[in-house]
N, C-alpha and C positions, 0 to 999 in steps of 0.2 A: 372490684370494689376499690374505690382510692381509700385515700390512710384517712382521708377527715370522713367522708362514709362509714370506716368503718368503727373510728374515734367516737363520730354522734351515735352510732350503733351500742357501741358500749357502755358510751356515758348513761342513754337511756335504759339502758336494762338494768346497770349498777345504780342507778337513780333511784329506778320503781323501787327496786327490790330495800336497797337502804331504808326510803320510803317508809314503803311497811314495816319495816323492820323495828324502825324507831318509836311507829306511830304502836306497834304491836307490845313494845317495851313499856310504855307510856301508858296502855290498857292497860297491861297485866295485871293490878289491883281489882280490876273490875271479876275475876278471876273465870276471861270468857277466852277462847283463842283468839290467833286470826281470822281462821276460816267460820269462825264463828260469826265474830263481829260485822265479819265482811257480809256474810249473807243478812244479819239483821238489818244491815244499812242499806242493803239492794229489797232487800221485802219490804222495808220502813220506804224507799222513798221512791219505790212505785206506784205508777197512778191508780194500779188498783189490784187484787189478790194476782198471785202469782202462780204457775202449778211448778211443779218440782220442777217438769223439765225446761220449763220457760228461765227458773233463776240456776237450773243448771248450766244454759247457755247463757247470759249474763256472767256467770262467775265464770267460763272456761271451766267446768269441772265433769267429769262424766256423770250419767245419770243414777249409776248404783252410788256414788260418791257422796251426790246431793243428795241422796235416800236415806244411807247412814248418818251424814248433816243433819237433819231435818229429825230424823229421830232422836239426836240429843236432844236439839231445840224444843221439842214433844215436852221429853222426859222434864228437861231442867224447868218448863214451864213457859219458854219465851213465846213458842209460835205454837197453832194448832193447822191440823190439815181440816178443812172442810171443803165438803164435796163442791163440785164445779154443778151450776146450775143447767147448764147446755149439756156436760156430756158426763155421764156415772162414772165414768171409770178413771177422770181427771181427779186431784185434791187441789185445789186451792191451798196456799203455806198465808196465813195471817198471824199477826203479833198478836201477843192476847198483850194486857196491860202490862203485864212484868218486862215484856218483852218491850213493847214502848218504852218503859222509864228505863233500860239499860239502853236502847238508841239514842233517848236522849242526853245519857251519860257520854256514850261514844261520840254523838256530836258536839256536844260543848267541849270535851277534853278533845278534839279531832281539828274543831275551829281556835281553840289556845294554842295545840301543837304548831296548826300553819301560823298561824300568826307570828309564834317566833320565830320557824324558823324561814322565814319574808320576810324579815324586821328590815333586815339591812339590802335588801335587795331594793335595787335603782326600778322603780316603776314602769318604767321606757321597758327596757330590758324584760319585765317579768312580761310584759301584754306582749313583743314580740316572738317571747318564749312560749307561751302560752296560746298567741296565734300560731305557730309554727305547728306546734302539734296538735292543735283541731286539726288542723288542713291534714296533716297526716290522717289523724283518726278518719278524716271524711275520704283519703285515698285508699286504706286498708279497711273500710266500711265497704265498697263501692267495687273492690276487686273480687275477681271471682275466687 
């Protein structure tokens, strides 16, 4: 691996991770986790119900993981499971309404967050940035 390989390697993990980190700081009022927030954001803005183990591939998490996930989510009131119409022994994960108006909280505070911290970023730059890693995403998509 050369030194700028493994440079963008690093920058991109210490990125994400900061990323969230700030964006997870920045929640915390809303008095939800990460892991939390993250899955209402991938249930809220798929194109249609999800089963456990569909948004446990999504999030990277195992499926006993997303099981105890999912049962907070229950408990606290945000999501219910209801059955998959095709097959019994699937759950569908939906937001019930409570669960909506705290995505909606996450996305307004989610779109202020980037918005600051883009302020100062040179346009040119952000769309080269930003096409560079689609094209990755579409090579670690696409590999076996």
């Amino acid at each position: 691996m050369t030194d700028l390989e493994e440079r963008f390697s690093g920058a991109l993990h210490n990125t994400s991770r900061a990323w969230r980190q700030a964006l997870d700081r920045r929640l915390k009022y809303l008095g939800v986790s990460q892991a939390s927030w993250m899955t209402i954001a991938v249930v809220a803005k798929a194109r249609g119900p999800l089963s456990q183990s569909e948004l446990a591939d999504r999030l990277a998490v195992e499926g006993a993981t997303m099981v105890a996930m999912v049962d907070r989510l229950v408990k606290a009131g945000l999501v219910v499971r209801e059955p998959s119409t095709t097959d019994r022994r699937v759950k569908r994960v939906v937001l019930t309404p409570a669960g909506n108006l705290l995505y909606d909280k996450v996305r307004t505070e989610a779109a202020a967050f980037r918005k600051e911290l883009l302020a100062n970023m040179d346009p040119k730059k952000l769309l080269i940035a930003t096409e560079l890693l689609e094209v990755l995403q579409g090579i670690i998509d696409t590999s076996p």
